[in-house]
C-alpha positions in Angstrom: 0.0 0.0 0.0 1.6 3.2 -1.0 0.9 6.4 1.0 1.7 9.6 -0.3 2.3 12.1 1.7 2.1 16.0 0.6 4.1 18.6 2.6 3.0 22.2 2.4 6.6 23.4 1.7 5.6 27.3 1.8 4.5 27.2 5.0 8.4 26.9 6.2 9.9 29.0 4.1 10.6 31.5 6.7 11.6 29.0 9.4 14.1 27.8 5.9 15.5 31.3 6.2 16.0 31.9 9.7 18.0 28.8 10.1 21.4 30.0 8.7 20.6 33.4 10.4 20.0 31.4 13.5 23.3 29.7 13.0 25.1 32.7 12.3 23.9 34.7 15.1 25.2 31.7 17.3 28.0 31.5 16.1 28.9 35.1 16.8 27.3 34.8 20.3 30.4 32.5 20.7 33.1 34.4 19.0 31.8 37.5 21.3 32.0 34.9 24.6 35.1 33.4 23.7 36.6 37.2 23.3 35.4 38.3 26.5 32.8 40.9 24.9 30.1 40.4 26.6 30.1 43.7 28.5 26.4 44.1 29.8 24.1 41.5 31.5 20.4 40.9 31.6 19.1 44.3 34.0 15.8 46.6 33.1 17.5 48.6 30.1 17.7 45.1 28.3 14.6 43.8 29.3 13.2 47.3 28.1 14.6 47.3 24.6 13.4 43.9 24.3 9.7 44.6 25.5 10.0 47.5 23.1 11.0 45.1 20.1 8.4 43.0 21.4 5.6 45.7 21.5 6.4 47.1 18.4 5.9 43.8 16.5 3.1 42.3 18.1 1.2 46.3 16.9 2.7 46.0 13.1 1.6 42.1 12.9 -1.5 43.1 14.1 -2.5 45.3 11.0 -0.9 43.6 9.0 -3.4 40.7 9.8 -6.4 42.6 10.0 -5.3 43.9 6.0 -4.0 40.2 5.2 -7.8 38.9 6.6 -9.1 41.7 3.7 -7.4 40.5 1.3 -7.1 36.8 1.4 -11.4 37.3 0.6 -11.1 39.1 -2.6 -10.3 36.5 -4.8 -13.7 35.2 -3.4 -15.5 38.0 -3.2 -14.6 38.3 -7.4 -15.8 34.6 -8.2 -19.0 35.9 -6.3 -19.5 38.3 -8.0 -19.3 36.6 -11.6 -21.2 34.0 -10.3 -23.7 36.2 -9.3 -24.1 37.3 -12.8 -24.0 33.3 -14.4 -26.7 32.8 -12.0 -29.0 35.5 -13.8 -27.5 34.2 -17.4 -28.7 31.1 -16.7 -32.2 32.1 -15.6 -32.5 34.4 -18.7 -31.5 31.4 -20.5 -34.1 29.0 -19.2 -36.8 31.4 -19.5 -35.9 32.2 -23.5 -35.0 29.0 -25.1 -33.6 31.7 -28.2 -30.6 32.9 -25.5 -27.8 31.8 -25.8 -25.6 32.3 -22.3 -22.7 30.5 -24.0 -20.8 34.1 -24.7 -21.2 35.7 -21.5 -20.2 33.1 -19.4 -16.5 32.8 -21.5 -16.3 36.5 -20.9 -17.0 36.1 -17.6 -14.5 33.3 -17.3 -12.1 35.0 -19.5 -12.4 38.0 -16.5 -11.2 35.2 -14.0 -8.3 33.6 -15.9 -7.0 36.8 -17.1 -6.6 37.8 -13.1 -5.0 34.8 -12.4 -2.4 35.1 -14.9 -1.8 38.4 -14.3 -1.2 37.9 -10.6 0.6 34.5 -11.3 2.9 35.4 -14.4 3.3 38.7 -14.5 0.5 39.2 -17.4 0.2 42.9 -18.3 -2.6 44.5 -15.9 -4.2 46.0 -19.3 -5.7 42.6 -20.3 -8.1 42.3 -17.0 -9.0 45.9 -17.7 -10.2 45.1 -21.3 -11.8 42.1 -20.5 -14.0 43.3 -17.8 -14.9 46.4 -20.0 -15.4 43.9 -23.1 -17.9 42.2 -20.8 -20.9 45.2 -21.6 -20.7 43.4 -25.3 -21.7 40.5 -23.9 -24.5 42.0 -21.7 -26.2 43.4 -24.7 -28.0 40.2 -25.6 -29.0 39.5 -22.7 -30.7 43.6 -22.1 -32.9 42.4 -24.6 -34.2 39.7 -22.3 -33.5 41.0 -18.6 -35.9 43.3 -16.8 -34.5 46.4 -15.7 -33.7 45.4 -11.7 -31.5 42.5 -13.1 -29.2 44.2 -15.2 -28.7 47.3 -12.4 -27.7 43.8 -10.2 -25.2 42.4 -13.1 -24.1 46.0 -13.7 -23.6 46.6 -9.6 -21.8 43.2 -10.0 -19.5 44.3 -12.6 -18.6 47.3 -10.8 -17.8 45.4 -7.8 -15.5 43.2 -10.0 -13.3 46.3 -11.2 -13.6 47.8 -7.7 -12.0 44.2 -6.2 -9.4 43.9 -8.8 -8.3 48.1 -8.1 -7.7 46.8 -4.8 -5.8 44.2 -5.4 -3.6 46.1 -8.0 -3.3 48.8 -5.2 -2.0 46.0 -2.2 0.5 44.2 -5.0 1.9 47.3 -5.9 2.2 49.3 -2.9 3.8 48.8 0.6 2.0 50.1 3.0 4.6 49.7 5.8 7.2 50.9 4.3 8.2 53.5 6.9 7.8 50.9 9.8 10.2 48.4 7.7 13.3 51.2 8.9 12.1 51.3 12.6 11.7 47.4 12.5 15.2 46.7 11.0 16.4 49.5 13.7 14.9 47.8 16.8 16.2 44.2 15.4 20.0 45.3 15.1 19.8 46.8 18.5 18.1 43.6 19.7 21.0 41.5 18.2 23.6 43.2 19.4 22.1 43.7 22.8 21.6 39.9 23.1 25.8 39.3 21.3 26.9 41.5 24.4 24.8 40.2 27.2 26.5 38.2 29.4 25.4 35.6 31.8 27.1 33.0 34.4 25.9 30.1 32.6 26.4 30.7 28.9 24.3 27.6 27.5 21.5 28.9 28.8 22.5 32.5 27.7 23.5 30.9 24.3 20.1 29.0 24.3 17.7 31.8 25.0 19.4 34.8 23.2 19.0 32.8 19.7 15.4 31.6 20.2 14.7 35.2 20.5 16.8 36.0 17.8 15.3 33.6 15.9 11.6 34.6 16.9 12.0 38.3 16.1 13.2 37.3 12.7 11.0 35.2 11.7 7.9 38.0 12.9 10.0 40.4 10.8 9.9 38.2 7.7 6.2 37.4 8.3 5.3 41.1 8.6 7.1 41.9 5.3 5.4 39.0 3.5 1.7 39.5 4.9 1.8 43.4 3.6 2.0 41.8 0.0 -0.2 38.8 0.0 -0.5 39.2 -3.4 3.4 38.4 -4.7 3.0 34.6 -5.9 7.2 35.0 -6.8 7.9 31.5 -4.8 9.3 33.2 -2.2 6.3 34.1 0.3 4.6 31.8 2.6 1.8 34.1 3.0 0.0 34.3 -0.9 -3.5 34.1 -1.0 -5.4 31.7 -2.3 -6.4 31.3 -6.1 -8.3 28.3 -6.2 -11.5 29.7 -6.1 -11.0 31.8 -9.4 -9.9 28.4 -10.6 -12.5 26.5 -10.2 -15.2 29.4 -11.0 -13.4 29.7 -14.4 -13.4 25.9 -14.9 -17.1 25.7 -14.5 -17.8 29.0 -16.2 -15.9 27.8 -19.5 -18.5 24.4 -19.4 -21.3 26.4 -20.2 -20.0 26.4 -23.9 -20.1 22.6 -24.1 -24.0 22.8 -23.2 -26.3 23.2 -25.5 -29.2 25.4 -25.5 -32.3 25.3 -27.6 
């Protein structure tokens, strides 16, 4: 019996990063013990500037999570919406047998695959523009069809569409905490060389403590740069939303066009 077992590799590509920093920073711990250059000891200024390191990550990760929480919806909250607007295709499409919902579903899934290939490979931004816009050619068969209240909803769908995908080009191409990265890296090389130059009487357990917290304020570092771009997808974030969804809706959209409809 063979049992395969899948590992979610992205999920430790920070703790695959921190591990030669780790090492490093151990290493130097024992250069700087070895050298006798350990010239402070754990009082209330340390303890201070590492509450401060401390405080001033657990506030960033914070809002960083609260934005992350935003964002990891959208791709949702875009297959919604085109779905939203297949459902009333379809209903047109029952209710006149002479529809034909075949070319507004592809434009619909053409909206979906374009977003994932622009997010995924770099495809030029311009192309989900056009095809959302290209989608009011597709609405104007079924205007002839549709009482008024149902296209204002697909048209209020629509707009949410290109309101979700601004946002998303806004969050990939901006960093919002920017200015906090310089304060971060600030407090981080203070905390690294307080904990190099601390000194203890037992220097395993000095050794042992001052790189776990090395390693932990690190780590929150890295996860705090890769949660303000959750939309990167360049292999090297562990913190990429999810494009499944607009996978799947896609898939199911482009099926339409292998029923038929008399």
């Amino acid at each position: 019996m063979n049992v395969r077992v899948s590992i979610n590799l992205s999920r430790w590509l920070i703790v695959l990063k921190i591990l030669p920093l780790t090492a490093l920073f151990c290493l130097l711990k024992w250069i700087t013990h070895q050298m006798k250059w350990e010239i402070g000891s754990f009082d209330a200024l340390t303890g201070s500037l590492l509450g401060a390191v401390t405080f001033t990550l657990a506030f960033l990760l914070t809002g960083t999570l609260n934005d992350y929480r935003m964002s990891k919806d959208m791709p949702d909250q875009l297959s919604t919406s085109a779905n939203s607007i297949q459902d009333t295709n379809l209903l047109i499409a029952n209710r006149y047998p002479d529809y034909n919902p075949v070319p507004l579903a592809e434009s619909l899934a053409e909206i979906l695959k374009s977003v994932v290939l622009w997010l995924e490979q770099g495809k030029p931004f311009e192309r989900v523009e056009n095809t959302i816009t290209i989608l009011n050619e597709a609405l104007v068969p079924l205007s002839k069809y549709a009482e008024p209240p149902l296209m204002t909803r697909i048209q209020a769908e629509q707009a949410n569409m290109r309101h979700i995908v601004a946002r998303i080009r806004m969050i990939r191409d901006t960093d919002f905490l920017t200015p906090a990265y310089t304060l971060l890296d600030i407090l981080l090389i203070a905390a690294s060389i307080a904990l190099l130059t601390v000194g203890t009487k037992d220097f395993n357990a000095n050794l042992l403590i001052s790189g776990f917290l090395f390693a932990t304020f690190t780590y929150l570092v890295m996860l705090i740069h890769d949660l303000d771009n959750p939309f990167e997808f360049d292999g090297k974030s562990c913190a990429d939303v999810d494009l499944s969804h607009l996978r799947r809706t896609s898939k199911s959209l482009v099926q339409v066009g292998s029923q038929k409809y008399h």
